[in-house]
N, C-alpha and C positions, 0 to 999 in steps of 0.2 A: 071409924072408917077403917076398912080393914087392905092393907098393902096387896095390890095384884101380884101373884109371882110370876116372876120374868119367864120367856119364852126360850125356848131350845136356845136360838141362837144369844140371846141377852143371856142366860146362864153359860154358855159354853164360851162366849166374850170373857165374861167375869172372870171362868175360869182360868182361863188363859192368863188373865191379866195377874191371877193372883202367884199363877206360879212362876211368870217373867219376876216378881218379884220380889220371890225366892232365889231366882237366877244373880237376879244382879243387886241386889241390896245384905247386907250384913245383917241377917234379922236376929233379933234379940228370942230369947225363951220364949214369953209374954206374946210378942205377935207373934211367933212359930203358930202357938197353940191356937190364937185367933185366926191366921191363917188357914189354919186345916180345918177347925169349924165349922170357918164360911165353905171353904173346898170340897167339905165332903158334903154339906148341905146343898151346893148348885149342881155338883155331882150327883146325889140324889135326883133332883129336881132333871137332871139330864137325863137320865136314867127312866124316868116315870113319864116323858116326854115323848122317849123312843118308842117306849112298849105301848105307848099310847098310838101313836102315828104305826107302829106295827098291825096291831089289832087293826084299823081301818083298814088298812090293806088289806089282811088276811078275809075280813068280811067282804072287800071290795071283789075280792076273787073266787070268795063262795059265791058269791051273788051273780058271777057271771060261768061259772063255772055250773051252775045249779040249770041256768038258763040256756045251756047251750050254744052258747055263741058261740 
């Protein structure tokens, strides 16, 4: 079974959460590097979200745009 990947907002949570945790925890080398890992992986995932929900739009405006409304 293969893991769903999390939603704009459940990635953009996560994110958040991991860098309050930079903010206020003493983090050792070891999770630093786990840290950014995961960070720049839901960042990604943030990233491919946006340009996805962009593109709909941008079709949604051809398509009305095309039709004269």
């Amino acid at each position: 079974m293969t893991k769903k990947e999390p939603t704009f907002t459940e990635a953009f949570q996560k994110l958040d959460d991991l860098s309050k945790k930079f903010e206020q925890q003493d983090v050792d080398l070891e999770t630093s590097v786990t840290y950014l890992e995961q960070g720049l992986k839901l960042a990604s995932i943030c990233k491919k979200r946006l340009a996805e929900v962009e593109n709909t739009v941008m079709q949604i405006q051809e398509k009305y745009n095309e039709s004269n409304i």
